[in-house]
PDBQT receptor file of N, H, CA, C and O in Angstrom, charges set to zero:
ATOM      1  N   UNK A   1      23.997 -12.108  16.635  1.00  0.00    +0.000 N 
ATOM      2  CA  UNK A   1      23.481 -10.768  16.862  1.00  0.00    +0.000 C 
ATOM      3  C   UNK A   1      22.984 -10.200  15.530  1.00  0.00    +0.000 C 
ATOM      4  O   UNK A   1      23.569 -10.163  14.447  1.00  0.00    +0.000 OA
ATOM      5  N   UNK A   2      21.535  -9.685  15.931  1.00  0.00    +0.000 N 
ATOM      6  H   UNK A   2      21.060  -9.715  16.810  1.00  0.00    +0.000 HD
ATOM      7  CA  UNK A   2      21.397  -9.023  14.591  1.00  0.00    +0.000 C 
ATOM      8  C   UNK A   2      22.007  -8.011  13.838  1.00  0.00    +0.000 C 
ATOM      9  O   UNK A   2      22.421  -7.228  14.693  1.00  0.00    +0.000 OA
ATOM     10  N   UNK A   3      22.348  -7.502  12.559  1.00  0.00    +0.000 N 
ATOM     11  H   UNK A   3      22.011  -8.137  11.865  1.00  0.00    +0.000 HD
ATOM     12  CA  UNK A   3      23.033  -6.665  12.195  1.00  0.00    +0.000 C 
ATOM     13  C   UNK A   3      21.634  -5.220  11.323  1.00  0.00    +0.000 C 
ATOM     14  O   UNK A   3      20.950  -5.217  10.300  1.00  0.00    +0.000 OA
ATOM     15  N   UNK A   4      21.835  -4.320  12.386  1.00  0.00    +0.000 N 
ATOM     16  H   UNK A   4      22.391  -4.322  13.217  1.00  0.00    +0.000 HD
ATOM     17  CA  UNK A   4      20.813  -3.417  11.818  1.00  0.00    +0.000 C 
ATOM     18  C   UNK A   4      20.774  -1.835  10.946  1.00  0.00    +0.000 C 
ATOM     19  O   UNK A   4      19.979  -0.916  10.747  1.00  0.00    +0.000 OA
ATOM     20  N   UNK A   5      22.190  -2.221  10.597  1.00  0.00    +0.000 N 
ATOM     21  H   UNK A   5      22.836  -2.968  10.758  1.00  0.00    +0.000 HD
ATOM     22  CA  UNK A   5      22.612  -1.222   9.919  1.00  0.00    +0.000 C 
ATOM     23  C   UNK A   5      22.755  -1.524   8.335  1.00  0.00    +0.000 C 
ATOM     24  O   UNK A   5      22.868  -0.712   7.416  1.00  0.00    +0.000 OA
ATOM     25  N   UNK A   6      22.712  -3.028   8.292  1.00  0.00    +0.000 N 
ATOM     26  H   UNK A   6      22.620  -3.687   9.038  1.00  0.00    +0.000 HD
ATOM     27  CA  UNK A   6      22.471  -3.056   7.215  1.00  0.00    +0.000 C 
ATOM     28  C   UNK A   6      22.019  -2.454   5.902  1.00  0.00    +0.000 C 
ATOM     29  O   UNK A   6      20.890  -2.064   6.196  1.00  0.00    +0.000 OA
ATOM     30  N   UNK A   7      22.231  -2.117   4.527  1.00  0.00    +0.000 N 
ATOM     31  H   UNK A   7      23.149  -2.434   4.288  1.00  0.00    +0.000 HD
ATOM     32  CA  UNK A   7      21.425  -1.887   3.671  1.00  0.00    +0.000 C 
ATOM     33  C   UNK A   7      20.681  -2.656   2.677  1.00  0.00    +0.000 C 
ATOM     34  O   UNK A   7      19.996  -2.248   1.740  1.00  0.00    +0.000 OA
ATOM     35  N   UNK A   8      21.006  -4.124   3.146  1.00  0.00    +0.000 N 
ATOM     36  H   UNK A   8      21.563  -4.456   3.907  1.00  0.00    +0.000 HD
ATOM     37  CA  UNK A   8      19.978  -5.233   2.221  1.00  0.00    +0.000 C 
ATOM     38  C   UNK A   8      18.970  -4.777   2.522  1.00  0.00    +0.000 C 
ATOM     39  O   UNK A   8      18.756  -3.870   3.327  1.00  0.00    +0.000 OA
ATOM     40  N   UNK A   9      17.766  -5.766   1.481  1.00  0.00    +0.000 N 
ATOM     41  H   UNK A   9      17.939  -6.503   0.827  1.00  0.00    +0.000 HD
ATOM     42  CA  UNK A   9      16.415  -5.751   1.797  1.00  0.00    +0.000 C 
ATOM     43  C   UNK A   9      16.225  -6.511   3.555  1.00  0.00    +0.000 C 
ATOM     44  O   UNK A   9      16.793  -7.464   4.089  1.00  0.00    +0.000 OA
ATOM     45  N   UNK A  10      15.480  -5.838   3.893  1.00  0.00    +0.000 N 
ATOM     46  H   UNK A  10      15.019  -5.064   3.460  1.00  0.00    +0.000 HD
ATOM     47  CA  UNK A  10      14.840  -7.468   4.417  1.00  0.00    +0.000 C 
ATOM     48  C   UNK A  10      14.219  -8.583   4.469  1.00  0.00    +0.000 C 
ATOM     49  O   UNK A  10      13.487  -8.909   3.535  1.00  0.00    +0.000 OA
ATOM     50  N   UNK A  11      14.410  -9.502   5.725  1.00  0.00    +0.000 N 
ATOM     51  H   UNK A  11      15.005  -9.238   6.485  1.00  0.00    +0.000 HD
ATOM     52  CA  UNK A  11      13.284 -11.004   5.321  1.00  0.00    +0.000 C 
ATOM     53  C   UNK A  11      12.107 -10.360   4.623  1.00  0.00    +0.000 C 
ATOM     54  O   UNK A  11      12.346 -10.269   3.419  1.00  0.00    +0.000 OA
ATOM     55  N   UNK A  12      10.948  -9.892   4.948  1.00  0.00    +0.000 N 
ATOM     56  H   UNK A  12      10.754  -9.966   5.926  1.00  0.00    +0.000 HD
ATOM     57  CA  UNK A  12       9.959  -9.589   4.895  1.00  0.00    +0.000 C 
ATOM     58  C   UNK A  12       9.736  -8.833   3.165  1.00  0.00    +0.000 C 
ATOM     59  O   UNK A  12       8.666  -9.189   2.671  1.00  0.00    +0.000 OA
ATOM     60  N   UNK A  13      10.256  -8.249   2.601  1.00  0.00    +0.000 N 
ATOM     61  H   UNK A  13      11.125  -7.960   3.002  1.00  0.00    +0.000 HD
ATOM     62  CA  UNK A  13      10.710  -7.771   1.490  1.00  0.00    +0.000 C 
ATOM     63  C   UNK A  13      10.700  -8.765   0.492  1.00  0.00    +0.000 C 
ATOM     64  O   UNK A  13       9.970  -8.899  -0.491  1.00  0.00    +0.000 OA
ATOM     65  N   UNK A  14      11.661  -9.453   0.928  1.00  0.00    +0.000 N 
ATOM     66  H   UNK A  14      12.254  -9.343   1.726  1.00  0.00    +0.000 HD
ATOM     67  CA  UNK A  14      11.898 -10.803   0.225  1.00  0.00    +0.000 C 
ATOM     68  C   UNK A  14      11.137 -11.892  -0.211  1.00  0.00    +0.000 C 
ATOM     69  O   UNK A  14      11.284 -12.529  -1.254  1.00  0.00    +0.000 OA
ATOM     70  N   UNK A  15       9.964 -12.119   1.049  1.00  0.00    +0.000 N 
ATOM     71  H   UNK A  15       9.845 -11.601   1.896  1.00  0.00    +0.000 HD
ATOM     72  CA  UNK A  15       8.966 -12.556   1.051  1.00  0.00    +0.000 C 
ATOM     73  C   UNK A  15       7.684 -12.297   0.063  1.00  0.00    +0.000 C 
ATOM     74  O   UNK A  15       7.023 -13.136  -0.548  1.00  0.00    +0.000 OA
ATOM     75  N   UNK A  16       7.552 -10.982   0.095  1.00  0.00    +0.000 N 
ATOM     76  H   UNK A  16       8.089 -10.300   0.591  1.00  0.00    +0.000 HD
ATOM     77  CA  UNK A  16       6.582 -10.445  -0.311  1.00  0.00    +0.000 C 
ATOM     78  C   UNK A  16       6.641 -11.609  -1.891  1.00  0.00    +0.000 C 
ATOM     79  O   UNK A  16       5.897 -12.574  -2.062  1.00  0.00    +0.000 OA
ATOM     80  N   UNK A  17       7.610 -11.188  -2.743  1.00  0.00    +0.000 N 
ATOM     81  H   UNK A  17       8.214 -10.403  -2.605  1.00  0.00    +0.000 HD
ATOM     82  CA  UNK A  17       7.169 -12.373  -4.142  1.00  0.00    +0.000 C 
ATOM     83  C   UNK A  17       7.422 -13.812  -3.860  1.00  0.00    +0.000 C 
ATOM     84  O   UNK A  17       6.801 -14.687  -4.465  1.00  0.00    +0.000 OA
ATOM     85  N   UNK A  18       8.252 -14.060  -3.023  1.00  0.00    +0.000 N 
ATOM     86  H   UNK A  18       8.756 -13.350  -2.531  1.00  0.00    +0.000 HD
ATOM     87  CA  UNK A  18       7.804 -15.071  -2.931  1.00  0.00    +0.000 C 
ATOM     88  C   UNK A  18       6.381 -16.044  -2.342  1.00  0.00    +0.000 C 
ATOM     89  O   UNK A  18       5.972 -17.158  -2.672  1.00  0.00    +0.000 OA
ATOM     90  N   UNK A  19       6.097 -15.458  -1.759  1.00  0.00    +0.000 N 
ATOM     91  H   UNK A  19       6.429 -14.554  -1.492  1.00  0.00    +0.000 HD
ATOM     92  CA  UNK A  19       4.540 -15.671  -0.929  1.00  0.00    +0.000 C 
ATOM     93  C   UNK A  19       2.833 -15.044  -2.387  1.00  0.00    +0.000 C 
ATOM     94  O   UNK A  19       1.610 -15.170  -2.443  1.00  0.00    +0.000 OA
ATOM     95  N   UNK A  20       3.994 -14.392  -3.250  1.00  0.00    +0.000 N 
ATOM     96  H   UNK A  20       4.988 -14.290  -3.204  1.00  0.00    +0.000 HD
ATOM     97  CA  UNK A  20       2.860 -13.697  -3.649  1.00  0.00    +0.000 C 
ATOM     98  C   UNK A  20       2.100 -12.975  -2.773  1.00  0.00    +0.000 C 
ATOM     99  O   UNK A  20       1.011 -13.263  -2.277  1.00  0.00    +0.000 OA
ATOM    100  N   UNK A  21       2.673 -12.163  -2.655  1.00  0.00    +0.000 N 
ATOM    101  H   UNK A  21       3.558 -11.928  -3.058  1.00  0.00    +0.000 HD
ATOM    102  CA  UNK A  21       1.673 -11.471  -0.979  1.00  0.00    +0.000 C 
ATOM    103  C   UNK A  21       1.904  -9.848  -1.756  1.00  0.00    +0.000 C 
ATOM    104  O   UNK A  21       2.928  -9.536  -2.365  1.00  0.00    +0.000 OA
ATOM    105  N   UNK A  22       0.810  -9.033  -1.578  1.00  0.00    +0.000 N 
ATOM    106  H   UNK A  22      -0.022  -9.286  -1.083  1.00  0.00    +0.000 HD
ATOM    107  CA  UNK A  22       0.334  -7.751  -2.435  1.00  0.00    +0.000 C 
ATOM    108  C   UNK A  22       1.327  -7.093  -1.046  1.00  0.00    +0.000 C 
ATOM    109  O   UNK A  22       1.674  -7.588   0.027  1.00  0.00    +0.000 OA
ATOM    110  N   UNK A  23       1.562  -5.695  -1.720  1.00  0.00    +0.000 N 
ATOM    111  H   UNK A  23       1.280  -5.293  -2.591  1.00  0.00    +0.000 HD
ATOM    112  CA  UNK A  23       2.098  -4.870  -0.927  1.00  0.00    +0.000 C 
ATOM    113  C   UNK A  23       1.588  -4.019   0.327  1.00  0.00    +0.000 C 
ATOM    114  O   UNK A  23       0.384  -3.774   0.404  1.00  0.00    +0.000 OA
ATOM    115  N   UNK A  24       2.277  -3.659   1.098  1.00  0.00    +0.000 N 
ATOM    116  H   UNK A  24       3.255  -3.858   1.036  1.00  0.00    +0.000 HD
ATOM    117  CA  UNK A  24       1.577  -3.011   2.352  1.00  0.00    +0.000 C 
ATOM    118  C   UNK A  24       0.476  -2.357   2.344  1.00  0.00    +0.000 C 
ATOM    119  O   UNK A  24      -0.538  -2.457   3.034  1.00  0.00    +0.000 OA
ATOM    120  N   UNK A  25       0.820  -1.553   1.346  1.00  0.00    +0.000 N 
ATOM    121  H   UNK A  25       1.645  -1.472   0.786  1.00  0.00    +0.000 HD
ATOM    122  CA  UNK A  25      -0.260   0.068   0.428  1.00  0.00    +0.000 C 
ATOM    123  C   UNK A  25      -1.454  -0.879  -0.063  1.00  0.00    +0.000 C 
ATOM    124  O   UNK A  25      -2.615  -0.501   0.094  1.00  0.00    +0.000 OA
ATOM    125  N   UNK A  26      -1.185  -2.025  -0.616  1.00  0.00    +0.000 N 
ATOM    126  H   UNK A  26      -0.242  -2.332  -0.744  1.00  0.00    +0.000 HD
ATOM    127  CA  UNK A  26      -2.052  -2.406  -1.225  1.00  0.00    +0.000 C 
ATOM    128  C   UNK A  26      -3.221  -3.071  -0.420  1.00  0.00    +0.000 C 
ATOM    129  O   UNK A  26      -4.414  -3.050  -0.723  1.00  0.00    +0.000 OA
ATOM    130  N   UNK A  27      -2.524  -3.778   0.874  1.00  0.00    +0.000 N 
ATOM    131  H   UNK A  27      -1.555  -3.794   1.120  1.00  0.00    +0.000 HD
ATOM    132  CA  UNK A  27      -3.480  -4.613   1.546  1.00  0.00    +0.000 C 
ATOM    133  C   UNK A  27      -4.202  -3.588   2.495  1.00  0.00    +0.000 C 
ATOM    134  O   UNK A  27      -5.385  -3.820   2.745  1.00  0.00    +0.000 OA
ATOM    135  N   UNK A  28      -3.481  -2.236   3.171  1.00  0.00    +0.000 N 
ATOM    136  H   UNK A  28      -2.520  -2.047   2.969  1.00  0.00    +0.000 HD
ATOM    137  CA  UNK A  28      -4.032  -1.430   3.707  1.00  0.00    +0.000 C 
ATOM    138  C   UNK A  28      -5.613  -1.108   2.532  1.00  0.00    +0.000 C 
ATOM    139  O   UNK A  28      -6.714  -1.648   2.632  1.00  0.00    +0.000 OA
ATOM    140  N   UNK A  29      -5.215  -0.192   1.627  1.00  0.00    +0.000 N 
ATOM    141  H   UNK A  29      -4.320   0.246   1.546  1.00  0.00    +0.000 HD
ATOM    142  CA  UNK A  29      -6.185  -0.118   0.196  1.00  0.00    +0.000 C 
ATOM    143  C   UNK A  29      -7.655  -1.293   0.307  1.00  0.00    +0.000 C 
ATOM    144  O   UNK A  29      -8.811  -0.940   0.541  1.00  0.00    +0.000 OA
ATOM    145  N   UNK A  30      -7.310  -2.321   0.130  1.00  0.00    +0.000 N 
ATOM    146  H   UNK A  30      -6.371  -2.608  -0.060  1.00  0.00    +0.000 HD
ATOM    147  CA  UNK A  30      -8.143  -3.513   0.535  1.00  0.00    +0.000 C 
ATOM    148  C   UNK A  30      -9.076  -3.082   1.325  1.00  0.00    +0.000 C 
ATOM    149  O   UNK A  30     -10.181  -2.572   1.142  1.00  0.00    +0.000 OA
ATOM    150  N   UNK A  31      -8.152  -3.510   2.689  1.00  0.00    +0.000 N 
ATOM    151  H   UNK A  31      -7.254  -3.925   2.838  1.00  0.00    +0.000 HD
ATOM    152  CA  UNK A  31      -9.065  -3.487   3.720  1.00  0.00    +0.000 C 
ATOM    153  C   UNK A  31     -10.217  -2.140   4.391  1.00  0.00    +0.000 C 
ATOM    154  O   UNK A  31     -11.298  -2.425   4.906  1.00  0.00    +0.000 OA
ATOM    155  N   UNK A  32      -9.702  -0.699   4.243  1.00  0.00    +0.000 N 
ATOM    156  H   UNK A  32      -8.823  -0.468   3.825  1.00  0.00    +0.000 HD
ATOM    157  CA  UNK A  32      -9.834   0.237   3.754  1.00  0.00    +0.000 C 
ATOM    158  C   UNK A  32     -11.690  -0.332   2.873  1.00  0.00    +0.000 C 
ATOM    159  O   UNK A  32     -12.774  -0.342   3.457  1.00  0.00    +0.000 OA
ATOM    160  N   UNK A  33     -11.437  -0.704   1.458  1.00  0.00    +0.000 N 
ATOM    161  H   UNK A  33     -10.557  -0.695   0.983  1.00  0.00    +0.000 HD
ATOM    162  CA  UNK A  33     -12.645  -0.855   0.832  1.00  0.00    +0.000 C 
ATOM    163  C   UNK A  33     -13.579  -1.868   1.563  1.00  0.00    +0.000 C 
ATOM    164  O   UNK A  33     -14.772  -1.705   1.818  1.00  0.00    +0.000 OA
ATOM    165  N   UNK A  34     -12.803  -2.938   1.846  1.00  0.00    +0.000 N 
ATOM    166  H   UNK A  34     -11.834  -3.070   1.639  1.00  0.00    +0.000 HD
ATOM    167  CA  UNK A  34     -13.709  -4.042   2.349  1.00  0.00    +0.000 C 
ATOM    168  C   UNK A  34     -14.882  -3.605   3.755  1.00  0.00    +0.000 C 
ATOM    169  O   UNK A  34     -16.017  -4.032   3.966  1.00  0.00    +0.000 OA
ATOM    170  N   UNK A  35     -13.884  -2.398   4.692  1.00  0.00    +0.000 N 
ATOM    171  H   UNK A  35     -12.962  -2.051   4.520  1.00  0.00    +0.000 HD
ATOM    172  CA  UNK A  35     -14.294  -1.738   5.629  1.00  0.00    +0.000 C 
ATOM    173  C   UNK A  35     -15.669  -0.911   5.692  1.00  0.00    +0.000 C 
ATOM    174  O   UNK A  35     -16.520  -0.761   6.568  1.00  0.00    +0.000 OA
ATOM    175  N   UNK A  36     -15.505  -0.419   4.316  1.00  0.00    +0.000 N 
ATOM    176  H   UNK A  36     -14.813  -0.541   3.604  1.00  0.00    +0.000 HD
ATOM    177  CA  UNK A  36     -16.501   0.720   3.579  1.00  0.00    +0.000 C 
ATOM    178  C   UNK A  36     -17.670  -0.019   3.566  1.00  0.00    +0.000 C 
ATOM    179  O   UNK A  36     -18.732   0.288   4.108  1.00  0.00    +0.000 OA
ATOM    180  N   UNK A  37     -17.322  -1.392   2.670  1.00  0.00    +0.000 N 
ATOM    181  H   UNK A  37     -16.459  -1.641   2.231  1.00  0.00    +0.000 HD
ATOM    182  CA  UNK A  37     -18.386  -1.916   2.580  1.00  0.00    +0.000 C 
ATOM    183  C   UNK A  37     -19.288  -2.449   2.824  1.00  0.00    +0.000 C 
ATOM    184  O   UNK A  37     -20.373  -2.719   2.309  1.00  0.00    +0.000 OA
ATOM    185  N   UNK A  38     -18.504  -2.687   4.145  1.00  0.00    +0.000 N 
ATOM    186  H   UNK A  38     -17.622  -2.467   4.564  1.00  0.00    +0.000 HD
ATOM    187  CA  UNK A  38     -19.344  -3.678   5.647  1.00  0.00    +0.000 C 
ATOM    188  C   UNK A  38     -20.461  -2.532   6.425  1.00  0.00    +0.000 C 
ATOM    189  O   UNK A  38     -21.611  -2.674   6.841  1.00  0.00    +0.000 OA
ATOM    190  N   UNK A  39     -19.699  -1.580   6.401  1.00  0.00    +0.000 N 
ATOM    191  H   UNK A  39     -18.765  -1.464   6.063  1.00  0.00    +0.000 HD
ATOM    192  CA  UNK A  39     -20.130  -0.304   7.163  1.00  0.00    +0.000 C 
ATOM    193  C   UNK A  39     -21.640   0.119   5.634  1.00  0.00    +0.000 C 
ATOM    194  O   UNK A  39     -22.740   0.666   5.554  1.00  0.00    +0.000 OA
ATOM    195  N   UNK A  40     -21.323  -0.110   5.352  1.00  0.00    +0.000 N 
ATOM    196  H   UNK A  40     -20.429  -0.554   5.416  1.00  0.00    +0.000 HD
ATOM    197  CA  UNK A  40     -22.637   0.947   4.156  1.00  0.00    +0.000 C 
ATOM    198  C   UNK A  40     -23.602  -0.450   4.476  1.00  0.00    +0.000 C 
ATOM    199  O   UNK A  40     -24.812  -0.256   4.595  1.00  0.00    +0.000 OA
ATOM    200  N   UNK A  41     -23.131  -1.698   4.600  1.00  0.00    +0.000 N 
ATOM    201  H   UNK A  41     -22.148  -1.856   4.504  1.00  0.00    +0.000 HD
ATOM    202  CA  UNK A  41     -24.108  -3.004   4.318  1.00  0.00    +0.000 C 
ATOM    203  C   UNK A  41     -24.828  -2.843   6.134  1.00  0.00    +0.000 C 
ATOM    204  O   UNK A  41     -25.675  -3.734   6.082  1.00  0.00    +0.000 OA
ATOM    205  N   UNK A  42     -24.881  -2.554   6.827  1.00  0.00    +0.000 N 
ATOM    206  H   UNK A  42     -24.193  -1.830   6.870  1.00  0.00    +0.000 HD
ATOM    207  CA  UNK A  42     -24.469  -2.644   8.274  1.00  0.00    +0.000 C 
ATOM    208  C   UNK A  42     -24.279  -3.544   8.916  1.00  0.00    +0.000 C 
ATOM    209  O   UNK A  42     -25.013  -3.923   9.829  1.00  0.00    +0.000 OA
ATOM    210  N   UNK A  43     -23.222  -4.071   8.547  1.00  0.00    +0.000 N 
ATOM    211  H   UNK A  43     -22.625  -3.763   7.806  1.00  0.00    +0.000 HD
ATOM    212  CA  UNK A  43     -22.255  -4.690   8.972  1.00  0.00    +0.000 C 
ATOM    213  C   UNK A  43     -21.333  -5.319   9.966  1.00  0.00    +0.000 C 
ATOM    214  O   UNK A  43     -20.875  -6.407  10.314  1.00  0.00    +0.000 OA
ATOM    215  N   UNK A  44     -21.309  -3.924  10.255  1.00  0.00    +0.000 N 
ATOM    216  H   UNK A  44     -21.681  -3.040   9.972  1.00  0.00    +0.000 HD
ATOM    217  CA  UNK A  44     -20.416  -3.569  11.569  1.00  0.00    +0.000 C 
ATOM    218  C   UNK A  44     -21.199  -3.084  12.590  1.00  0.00    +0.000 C 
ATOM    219  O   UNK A  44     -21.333  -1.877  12.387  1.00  0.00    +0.000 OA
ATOM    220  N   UNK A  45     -21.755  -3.402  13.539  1.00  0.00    +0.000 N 
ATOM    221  H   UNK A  45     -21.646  -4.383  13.704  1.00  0.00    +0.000 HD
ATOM    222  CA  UNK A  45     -22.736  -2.972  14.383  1.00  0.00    +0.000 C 
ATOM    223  C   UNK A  45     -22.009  -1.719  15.511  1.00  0.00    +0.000 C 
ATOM    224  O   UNK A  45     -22.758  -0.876  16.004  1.00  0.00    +0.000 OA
ATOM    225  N   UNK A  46     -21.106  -1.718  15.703  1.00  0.00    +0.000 N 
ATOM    226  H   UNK A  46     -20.498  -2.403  15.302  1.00  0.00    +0.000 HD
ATOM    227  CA  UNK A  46     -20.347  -0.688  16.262  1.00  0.00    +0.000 C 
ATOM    228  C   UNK A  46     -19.882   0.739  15.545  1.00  0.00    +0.000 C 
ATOM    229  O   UNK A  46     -19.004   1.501  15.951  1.00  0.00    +0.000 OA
ATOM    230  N   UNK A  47     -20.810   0.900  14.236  1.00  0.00    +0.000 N 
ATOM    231  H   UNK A  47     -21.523   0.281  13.907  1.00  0.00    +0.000 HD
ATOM    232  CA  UNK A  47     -20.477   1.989  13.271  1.00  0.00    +0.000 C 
ATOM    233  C   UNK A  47     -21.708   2.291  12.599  1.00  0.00    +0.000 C 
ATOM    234  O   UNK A  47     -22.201   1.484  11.811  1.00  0.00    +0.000 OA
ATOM    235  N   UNK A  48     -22.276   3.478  12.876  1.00  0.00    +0.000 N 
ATOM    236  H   UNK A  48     -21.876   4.133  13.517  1.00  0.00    +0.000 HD
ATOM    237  CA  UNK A  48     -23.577   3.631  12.255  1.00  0.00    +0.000 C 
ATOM    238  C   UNK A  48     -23.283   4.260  11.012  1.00  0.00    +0.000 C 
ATOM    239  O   UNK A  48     -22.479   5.177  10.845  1.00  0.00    +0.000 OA
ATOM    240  N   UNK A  49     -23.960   3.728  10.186  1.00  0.00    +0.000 N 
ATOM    241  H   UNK A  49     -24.613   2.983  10.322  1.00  0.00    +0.000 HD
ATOM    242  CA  UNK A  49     -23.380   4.236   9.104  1.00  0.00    +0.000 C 
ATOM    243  C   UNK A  49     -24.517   5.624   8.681  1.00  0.00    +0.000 C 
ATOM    244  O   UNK A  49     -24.159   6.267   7.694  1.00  0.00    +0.000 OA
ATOM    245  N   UNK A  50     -25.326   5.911   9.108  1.00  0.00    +0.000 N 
ATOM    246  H   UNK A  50     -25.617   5.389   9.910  1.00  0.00    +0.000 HD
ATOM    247  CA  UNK A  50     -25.969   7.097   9.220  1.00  0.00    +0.000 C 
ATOM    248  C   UNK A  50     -25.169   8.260   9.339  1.00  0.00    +0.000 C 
ATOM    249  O   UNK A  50     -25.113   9.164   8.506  1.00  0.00    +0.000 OA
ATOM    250  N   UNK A  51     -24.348   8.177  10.770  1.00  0.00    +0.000 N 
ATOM    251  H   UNK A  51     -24.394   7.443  11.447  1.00  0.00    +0.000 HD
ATOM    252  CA  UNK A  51     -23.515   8.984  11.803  1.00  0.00    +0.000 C 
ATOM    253  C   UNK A  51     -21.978   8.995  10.700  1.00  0.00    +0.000 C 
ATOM    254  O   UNK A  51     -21.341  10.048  10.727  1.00  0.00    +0.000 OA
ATOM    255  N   UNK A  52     -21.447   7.871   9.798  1.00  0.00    +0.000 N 
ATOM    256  H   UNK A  52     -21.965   7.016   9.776  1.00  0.00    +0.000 HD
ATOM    257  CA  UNK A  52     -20.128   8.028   9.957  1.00  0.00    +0.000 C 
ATOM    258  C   UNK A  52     -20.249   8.480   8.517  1.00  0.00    +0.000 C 
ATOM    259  O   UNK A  52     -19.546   9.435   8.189  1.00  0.00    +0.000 OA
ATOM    260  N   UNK A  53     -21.120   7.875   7.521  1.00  0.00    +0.000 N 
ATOM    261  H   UNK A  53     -21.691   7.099   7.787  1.00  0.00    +0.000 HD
ATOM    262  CA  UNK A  53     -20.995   8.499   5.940  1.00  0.00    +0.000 C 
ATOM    263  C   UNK A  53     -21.951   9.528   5.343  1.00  0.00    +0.000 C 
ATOM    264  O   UNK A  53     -22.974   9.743   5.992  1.00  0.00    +0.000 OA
ATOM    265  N   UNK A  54     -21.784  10.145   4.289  1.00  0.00    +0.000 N 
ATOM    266  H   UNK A  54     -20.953   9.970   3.761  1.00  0.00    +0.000 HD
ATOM    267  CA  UNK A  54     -22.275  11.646   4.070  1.00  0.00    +0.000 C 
ATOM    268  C   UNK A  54     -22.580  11.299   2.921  1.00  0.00    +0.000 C 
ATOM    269  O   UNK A  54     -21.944  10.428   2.329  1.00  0.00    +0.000 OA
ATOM    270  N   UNK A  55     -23.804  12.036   2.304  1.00  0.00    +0.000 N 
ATOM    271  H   UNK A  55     -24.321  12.744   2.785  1.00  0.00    +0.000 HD
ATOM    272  CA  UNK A  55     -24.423  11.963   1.552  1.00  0.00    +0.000 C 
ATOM    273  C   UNK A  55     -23.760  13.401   0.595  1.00  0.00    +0.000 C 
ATOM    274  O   UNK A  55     -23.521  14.503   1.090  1.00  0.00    +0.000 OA
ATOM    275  N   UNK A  56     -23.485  12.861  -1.442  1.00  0.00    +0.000 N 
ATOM    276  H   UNK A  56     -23.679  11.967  -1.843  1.00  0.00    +0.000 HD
ATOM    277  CA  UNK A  56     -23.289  14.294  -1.841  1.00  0.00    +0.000 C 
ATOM    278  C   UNK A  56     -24.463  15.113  -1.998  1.00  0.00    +0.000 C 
ATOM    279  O   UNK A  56     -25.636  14.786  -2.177  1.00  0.00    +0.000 OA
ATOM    280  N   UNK A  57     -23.895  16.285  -1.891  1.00  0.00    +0.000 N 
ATOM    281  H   UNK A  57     -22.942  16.550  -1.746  1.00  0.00    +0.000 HD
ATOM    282  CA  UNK A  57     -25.489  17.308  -2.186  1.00  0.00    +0.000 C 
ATOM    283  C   UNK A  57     -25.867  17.686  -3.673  1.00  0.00    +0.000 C 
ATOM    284  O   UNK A  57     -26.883  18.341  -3.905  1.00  0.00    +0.000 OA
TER     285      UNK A  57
């Protein structure tokens, strides 16, 4: 039975250096830019990028 009261880390925690794997914040962050960039390139055909990004004045 799992124990969920625990205060260890968890698996996943643990993982993270070992895998070398960037943090939650970070891969959200990423994808986030990578998103931007597809969308400004048009990219993404389901996102006009006319309609969704703003020009400064």
């Amino acid at each position: 039975m799992n124990n969920y009261k625990s205060k260890e880390e968890g698996c996943v925690t643990n993982m993270l250096p070992t895998f070398k794997l960037n943090s939650l914040q970070d891969r959200r962050v990423y994808n986030r830019l990578v998103m931007l960039y597809k969308i400004t390139r048009g990219m993404v055909p389901a996102v006009d990028p006319d309609e969704y990004l703003t020009s400064k004045p």
